[in-house]
C-alpha positions as CSV (number, residue, x, y, z in Angstrom):
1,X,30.6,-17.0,19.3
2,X,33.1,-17.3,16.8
3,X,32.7,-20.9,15.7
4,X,32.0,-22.5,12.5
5,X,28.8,-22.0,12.3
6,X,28.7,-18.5,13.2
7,X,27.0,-16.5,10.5
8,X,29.8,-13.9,8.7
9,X,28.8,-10.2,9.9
10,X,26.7,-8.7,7.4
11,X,26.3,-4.8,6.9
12,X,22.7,-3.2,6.2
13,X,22.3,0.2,4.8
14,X,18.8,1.9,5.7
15,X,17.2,4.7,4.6
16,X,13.3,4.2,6.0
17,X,12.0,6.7,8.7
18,X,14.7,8.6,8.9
19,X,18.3,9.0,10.7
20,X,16.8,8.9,14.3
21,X,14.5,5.4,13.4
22,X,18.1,4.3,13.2
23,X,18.8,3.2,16.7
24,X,15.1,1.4,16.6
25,X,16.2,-0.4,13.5
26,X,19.6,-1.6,15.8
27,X,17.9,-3.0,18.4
28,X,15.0,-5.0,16.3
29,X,18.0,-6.5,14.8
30,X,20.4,-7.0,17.5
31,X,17.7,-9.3,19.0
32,X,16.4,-10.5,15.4
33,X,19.5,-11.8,13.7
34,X,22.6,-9.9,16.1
35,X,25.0,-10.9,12.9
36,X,23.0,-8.4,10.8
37,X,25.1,-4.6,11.4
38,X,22.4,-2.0,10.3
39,X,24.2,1.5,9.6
40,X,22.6,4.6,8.3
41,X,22.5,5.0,4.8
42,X,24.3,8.5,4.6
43,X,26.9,7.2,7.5
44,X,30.3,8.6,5.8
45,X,32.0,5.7,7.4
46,X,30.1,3.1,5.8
47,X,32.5,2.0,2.7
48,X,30.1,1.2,-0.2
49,X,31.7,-1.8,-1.2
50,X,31.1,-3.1,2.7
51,X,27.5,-3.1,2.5
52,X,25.2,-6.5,1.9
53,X,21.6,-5.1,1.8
54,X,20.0,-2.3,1.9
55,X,16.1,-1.3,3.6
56,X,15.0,1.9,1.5
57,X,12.6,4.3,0.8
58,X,13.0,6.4,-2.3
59,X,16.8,5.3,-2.5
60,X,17.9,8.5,-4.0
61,X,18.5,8.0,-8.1
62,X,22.1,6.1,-8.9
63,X,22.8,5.1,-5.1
64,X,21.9,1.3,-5.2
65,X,24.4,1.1,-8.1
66,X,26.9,2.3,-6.3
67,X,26.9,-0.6,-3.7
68,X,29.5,-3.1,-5.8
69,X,28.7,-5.7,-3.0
70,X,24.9,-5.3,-2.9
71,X,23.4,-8.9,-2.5
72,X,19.5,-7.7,-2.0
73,X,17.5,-5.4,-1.7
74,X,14.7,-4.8,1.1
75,X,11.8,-2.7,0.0
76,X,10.2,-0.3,3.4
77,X,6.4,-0.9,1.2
78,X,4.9,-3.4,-0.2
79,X,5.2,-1.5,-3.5
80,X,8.5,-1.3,-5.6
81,X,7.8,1.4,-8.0
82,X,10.0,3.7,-5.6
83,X,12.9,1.6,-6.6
84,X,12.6,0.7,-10.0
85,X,11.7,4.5,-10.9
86,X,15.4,4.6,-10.7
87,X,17.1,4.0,-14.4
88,X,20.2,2.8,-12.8
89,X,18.8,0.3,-10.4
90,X,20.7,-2.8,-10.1
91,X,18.4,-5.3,-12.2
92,X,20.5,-8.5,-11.3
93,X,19.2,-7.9,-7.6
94,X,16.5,-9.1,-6.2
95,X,13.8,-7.0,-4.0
96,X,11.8,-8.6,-1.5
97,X,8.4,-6.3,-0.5
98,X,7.3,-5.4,2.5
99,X,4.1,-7.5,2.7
100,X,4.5,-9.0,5.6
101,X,0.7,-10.2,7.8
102,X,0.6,-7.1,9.8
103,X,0.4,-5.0,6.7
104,X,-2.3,-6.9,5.6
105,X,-4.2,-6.5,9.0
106,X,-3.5,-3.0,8.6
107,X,-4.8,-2.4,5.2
108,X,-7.9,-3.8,6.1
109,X,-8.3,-2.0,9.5
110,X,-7.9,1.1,6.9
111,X,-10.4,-0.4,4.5
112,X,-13.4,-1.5,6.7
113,X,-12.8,2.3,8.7
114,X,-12.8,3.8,5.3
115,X,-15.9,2.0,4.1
116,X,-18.1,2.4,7.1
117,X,-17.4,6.1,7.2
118,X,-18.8,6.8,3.6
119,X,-21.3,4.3,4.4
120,X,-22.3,6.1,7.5
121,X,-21.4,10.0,6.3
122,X,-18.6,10.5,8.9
123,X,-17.5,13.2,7.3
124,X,-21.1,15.1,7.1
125,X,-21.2,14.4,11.5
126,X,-17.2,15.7,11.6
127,X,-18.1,18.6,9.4
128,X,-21.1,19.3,11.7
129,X,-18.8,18.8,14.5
130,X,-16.4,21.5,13.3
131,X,-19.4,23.7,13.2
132,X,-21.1,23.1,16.3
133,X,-24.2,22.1,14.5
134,X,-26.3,19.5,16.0
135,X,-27.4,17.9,12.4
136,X,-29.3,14.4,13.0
137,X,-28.9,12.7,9.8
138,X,-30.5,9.2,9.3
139,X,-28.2,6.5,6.7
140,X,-30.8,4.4,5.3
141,X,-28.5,1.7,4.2
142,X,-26.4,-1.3,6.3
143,X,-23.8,-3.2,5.5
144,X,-25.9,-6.3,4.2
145,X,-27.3,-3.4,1.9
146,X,-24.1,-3.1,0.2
147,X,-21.6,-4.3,-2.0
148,X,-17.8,-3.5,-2.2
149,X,-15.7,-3.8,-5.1
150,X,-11.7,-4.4,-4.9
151,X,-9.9,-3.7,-7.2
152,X,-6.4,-5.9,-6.6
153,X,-6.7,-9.0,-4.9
154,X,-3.1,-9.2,-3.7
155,X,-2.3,-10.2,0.2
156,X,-3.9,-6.8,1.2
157,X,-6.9,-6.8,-1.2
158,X,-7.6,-10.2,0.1
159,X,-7.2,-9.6,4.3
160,X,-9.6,-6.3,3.1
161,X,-12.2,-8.7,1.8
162,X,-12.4,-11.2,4.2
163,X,-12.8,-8.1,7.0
164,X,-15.4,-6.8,4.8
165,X,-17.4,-10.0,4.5
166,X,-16.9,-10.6,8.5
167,X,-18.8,-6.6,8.8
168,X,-21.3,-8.2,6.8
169,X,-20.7,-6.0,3.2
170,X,-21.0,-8.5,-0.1
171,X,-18.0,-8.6,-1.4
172,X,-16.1,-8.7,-5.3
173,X,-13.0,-8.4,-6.3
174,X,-11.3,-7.7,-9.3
175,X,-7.8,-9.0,-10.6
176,X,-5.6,-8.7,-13.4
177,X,-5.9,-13.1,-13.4
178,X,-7.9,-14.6,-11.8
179,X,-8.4,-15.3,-8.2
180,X,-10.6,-17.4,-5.7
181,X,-11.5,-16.9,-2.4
182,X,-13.7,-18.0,-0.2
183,X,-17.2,-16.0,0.1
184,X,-16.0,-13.6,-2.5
185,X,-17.3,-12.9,-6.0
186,X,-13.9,-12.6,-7.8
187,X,-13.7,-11.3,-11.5
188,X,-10.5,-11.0,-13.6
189,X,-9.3,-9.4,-16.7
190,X,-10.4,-6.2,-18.9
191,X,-13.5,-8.4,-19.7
192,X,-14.6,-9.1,-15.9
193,X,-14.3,-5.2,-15.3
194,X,-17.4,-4.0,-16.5
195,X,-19.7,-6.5,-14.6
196,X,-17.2,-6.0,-11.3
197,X,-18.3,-2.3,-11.5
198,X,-21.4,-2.3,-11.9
199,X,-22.3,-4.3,-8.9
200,X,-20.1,-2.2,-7.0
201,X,-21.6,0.5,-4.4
202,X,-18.3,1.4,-3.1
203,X,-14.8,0.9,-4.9
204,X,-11.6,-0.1,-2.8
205,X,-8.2,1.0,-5.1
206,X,-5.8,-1.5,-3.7
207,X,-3.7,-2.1,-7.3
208,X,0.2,-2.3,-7.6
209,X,1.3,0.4,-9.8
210,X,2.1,-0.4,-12.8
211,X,1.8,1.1,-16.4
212,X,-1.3,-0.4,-16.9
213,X,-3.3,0.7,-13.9
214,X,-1.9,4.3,-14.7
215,X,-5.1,6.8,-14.3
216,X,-7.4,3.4,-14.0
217,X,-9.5,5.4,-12.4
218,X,-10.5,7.9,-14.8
219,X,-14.3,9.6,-15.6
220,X,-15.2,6.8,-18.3
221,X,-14.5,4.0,-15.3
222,X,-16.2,5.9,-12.8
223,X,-19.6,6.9,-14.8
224,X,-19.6,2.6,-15.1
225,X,-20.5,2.5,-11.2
226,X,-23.8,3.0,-9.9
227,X,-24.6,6.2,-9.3
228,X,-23.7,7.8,-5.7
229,X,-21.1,5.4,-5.7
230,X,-18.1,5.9,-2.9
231,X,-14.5,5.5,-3.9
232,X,-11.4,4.4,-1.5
233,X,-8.1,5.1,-2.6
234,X,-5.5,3.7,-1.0
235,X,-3.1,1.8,-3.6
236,X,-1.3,4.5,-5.4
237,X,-1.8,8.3,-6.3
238,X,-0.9,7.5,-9.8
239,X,-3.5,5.1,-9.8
240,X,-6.3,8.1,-9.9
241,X,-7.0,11.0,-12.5
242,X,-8.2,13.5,-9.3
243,X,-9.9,16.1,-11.4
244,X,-12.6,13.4,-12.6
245,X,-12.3,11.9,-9.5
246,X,-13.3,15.5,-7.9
247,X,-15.7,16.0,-11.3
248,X,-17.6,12.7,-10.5
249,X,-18.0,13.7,-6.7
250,X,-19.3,17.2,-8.1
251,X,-22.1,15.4,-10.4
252,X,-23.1,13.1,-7.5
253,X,-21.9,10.5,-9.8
254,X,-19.5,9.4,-6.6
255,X,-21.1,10.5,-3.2
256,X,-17.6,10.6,-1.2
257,X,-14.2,9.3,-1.6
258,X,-11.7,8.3,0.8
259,X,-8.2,9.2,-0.3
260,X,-4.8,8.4,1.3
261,X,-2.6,8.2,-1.7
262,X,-1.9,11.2,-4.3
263,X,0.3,11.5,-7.3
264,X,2.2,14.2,-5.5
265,X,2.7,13.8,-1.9
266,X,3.0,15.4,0.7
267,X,0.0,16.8,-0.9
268,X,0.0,20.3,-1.4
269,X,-2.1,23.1,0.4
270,X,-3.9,24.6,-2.6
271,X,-4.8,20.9,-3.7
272,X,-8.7,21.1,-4.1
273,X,-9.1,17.8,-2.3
274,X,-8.1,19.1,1.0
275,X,-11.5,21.2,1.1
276,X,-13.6,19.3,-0.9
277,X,-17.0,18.6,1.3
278,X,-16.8,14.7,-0.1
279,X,-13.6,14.2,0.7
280,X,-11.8,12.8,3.4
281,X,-8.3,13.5,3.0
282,X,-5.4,10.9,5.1
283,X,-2.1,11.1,4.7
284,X,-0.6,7.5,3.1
285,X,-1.4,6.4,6.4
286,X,-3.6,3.2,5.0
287,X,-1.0,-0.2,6.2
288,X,2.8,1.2,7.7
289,X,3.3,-2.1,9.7
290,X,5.1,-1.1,13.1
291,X,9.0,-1.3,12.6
292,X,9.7,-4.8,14.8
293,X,7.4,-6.5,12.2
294,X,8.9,-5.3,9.1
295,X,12.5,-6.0,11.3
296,X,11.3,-9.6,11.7
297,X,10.2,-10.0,8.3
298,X,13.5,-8.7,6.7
299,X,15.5,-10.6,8.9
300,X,13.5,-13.9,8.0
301,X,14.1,-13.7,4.3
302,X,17.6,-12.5,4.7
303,X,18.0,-15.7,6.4
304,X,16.4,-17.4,3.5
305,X,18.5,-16.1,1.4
306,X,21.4,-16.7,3.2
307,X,20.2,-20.4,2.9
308,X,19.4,-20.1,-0.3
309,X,15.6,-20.6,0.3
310,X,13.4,-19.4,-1.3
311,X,12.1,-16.0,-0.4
312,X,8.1,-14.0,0.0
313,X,7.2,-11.7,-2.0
314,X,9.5,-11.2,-4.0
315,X,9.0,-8.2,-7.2
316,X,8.4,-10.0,-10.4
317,X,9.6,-7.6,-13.1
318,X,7.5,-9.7,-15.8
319,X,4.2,-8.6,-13.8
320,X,5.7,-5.1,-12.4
321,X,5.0,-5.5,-8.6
């Protein structure tokens, strides 16, 4: 095994699911790319300066700098914002993002699930449920009736469409620049917003988080939807001022939201939105592709890099994600 072509044993550092995911992570790996070595990040006889790359998840402040070796860096999400919140992050690095296809199939499992249930009341039949009420409530609206608004149209916003479309929901999207895709009506830029909103019956959150979709979705966007509107949240908690959120919902303005992403999370027990009768609550559950994917993914563009290939998805610090 030791021949010239043998790739040189590489050290990975991980911090994503926990001490016990650890021995998961080892054997994805041992079968992926065997010349990878995956240690736990906290393993006291890990040498800093021995470790290549690193998988993370909230990589505590000032630890990525400390790796003098580092060569990449390996995101657990397809966002980055839990990496670059760190001042001392090692900018010279590059960070590829989770976004690998089954994180986009997953997304818009979550999507269509989350869309149908407002569309149907599922949480009016749960509640009833809970109660032991037998309430026979009639929706008067289908999916052809309806048209749902996306706002992001990255890998996951567009999977989400295309599943939308296939239900048979009209489908927009909105974007920062613009997009096209097939069968959707795609707007772009703080003049396209308007006219994406107000032909939107239920509104899909699916933006990176950046300092300009901070509290995007605030009472002056939401009073531009129709009314009775339904909101899904699942890009970012930041991405969402809750109390208007909750406001709206209380005016009838919104007619239920779907919400798996909070500024503060785990979410806490005296948060309102737990209770709220419009609300259903889920727990940043929306698109956590299964370990062996994001195993095979992370080995792929580590082999890329070793190549020096180019990589996917890689974070662009000029456009924040």
């Amino acid at each position: 095994m030791h021949g010239s072509h043998a790739p040189a044993r590489r050290i990975i550092a991980v911090k994503s699911g926990g001490e016990a995911a650890i021995p998961d992570w080892q054997a994805c790996f041992a079968e992926l790319a065997p010349h990878l070595e995956v240690r736990w990040w906290d393993d006291p006889q890990v040498a800093p300066e021995d470790v290549d790359y690193v998988i993370v998840w909230q990589p505590e402040p000032g630890r990525l700098a400390a790796y003098p070796n580092l060569r990449l860096i390996l995101s657990s999400a397809a966002g980055t914002d839990h990496i670059t919140s760190d001042p001392s992050w090692p900018r010279h690095l590059p960070i590829v993002r989770a976004v690998t296809p089954e994180a986009s199939q997953r997304m818009a499992e979550f999507i269509v699930m989350s869309t149908l249930a407002l569309m149907r009341d599922l949480k009016r039949a749960i509640t009833g449920q809970h109660q032991r009420v037998w309430d026979n409530f009639e929706v008067d609206r289908c999916a052809w009736d309806m048209r749902v608004g996306i706002l992001g149209l990255g890998s996951m916003g567009a999977a989400s469409a295309r599943m939308l479309r296939s239900v048979g929901f009209g489908v927009s999207g909105w974007s920062r620049s613009q997009k096209a895709i097939e069968g959707i009506t795609c707007h772009a830029g703080r003049e396209g917003l308007d006219a994406f909103l107000k032909e939107t019956d239920i509104l899909v959150c699916l933006l990176p988080n950046t300092p300009e979709t901070t509290g995007l979705i605030n009472a002056d966007l939401l009073a531009k939807l129709p009314a009775g509107a339904g909101l899904i949240n699942a890009g970012r908690g930041t991405h969402m001022v809750l109390e208007d959120v909750l406001s709206a919902l209380d005016s009838g303005q919104l007619s239920g939201a779907v919400l798996d992403v909070f500024e503060e999370e785990p979410l806490l027990a005296d948060n309102p939105a737990w209770t709220h009768p419009k609300v259903i609550v889920t727990p940043h559950i929306g698109s956590i592709a299964s370990r062996r994917a994001r195993a095979a993914f992370y080995a792929e563009q580590i082999r890329r890099f070793e190549a020096g290939e180019p990589m996917d998805a890689l974070y662009d610090p000029v456009a924040g994600y």
